[in-house]
N, C-alpha and C positions, 0 to 999 in steps of 0.2 A: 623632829621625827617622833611621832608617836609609839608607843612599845604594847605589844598584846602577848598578853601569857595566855597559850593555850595549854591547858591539861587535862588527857587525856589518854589512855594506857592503848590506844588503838592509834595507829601509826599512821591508819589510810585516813583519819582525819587528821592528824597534822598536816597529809598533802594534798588532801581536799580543801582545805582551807588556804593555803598557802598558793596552791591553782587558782583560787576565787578572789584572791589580794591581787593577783598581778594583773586577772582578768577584769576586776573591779576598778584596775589601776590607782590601786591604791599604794603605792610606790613612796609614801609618806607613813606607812603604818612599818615597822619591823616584829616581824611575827620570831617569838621566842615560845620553843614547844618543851613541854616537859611528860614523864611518860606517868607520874605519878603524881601524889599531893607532896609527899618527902623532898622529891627532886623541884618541886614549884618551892618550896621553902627555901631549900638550900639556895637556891636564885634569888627570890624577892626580898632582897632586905633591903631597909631603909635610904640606902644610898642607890639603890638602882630599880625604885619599884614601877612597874608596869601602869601603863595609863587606865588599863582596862586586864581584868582578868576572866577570862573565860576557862571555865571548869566542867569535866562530867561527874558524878556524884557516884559511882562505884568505879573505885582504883584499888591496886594492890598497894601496899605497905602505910596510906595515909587517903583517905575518903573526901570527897569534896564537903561535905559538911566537914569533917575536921578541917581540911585545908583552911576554909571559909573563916571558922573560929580562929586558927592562928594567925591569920593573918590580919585579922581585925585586933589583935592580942599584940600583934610587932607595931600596928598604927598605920598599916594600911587603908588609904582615905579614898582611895578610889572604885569606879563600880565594878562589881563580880557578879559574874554569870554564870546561872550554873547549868548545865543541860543534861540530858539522859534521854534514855530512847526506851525506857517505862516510865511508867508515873510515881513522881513523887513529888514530895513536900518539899517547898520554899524552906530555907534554915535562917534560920537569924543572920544578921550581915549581909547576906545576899539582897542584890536589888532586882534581881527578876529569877524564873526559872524556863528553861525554853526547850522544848521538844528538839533532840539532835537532828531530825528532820530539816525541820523549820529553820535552824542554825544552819546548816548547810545549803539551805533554798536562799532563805534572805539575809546571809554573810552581808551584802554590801550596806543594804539599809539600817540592819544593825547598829555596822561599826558609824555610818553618818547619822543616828540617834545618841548613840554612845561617846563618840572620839572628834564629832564634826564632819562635816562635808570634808572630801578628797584635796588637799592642796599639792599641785604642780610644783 
């Protein structure tokens, strides 16, 4: 089973996303949401890290550029996304940046660019 860390301090996209996993039937991905970048930390260590992390880039207590940087700092090898619904700048470590629009439109082609096609 694959693992997606979503963070994001807005609640109705962890179940915007988590509607679009099941409608995607993607029933092989296990979605793990966190409400801030502190709380993605406190999670992602080394023995349990996420196949893919998906981030917004303004949170309370820890930012997705920070996030971004500590988690590339723990040895986190996998790709991070980071999204926002203004514009802003790619940060170091990040492998893309993506309009939360467009994250919520094309959730499924995404996660099969990122994580593989859906396996049964």
């Amino acid at each position: 089973m694959k693992r997606l860390l979503l963070v994001d301090d807005c609640i109705d996209v962890h179940l915007l996303v988590r509607a679009k996993l099941r409608r995607a039937g993607r029933s092989d991905v296990e979605l793990v949401t966190a409400t801030d970048g502190q709380a993605a930390l406190d999670y992602a260590q080394p023995e349990r890290f996420p196949d893919l992390v998906i981030t917004d880039v303004n949170m309370p207590r820890c930012d997705g550029p920070t996030l971004v940087g500590a988690l590339r700092a723990a040895g986190y090898p996998g790709p991070i996304l980071l999204t926002s619904s203004a514009p802003a700048a790619l940060v170091a470590g990040a492998q893309a940046m993506i309009d939360k629009g467009i994250l919520l439109d094309e959730l499924a082609v995404l996660l099969d660019a990122w994580l593989g096609p859906a396996v049964s």
